[in-house]
N, C-alpha and C positions, 0 to 999 in steps of 0.2 A: 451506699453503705459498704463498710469494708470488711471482707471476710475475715473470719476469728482466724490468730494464728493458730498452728497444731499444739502448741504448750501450752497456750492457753483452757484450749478444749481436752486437754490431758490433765491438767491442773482442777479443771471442773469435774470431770469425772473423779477421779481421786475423792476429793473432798465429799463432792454427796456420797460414794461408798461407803468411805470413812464415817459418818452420818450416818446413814443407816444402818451399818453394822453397828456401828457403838448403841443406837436405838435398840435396835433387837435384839445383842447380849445383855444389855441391861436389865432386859422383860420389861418394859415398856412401851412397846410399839403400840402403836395405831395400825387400825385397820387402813387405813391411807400410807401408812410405812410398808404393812406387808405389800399391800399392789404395785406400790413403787419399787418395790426390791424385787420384786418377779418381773415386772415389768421391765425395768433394769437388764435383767439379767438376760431374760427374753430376747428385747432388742439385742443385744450384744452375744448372741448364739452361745451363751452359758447354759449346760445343762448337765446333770448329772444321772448317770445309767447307772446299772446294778452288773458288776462283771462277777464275772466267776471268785478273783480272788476276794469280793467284798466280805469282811469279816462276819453276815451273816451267814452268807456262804459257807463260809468255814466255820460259824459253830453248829451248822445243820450240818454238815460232813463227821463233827465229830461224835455229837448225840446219838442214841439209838432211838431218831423215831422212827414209829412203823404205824403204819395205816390202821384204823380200826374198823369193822363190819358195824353193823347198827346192830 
C-alpha cells in the first residue's frame, strides 16, 4: 500500500472542515456532526481559552456589577 501524499491529506482535511462548518452555520447539524467537529478539532490541538482581552471581558470591566449579600 502507498502512503497518501501530503496534498492529498491537506485536500481531505479542507473538505470535511468545509462540510461541517457549512453543516453547523446552517443549524442543521447532527448530533454525529457536532462530535465530529470536536473531535476534529481535538485531534488537531484546536482549542479556544478565554484571555483577558475576550470581549466578555471587556463588557464586565465596563458594567458596574457588584456583588450582592443574601
Amino acid at each position: 500500500m502507498t502512503k497518501p501524499d501530503e496534498q492529498a491529506l491537506t485536500d481531505l482535511f479542507n473538505v470535511t472542515v468545509k462540510a461541517l462548518t457549512e453543516k453547523i452555520r446552517a443549524g442543521k447539524p447532527t448530533a454525529g456532526d457536532i462530535k465530529n467537529a470536536i473531535q476534529l478539532l481535538k485531534d488537531n490541538n484546536i482549542n479556544a481559552e478565554i484571555k483577558k482581552a475576550d470581549p466578555f471581558e471587556r463588557l464586565n470591566e465596563k458594567l458596574p456589577f457588584t456583588a450582592e449579600s443574601d
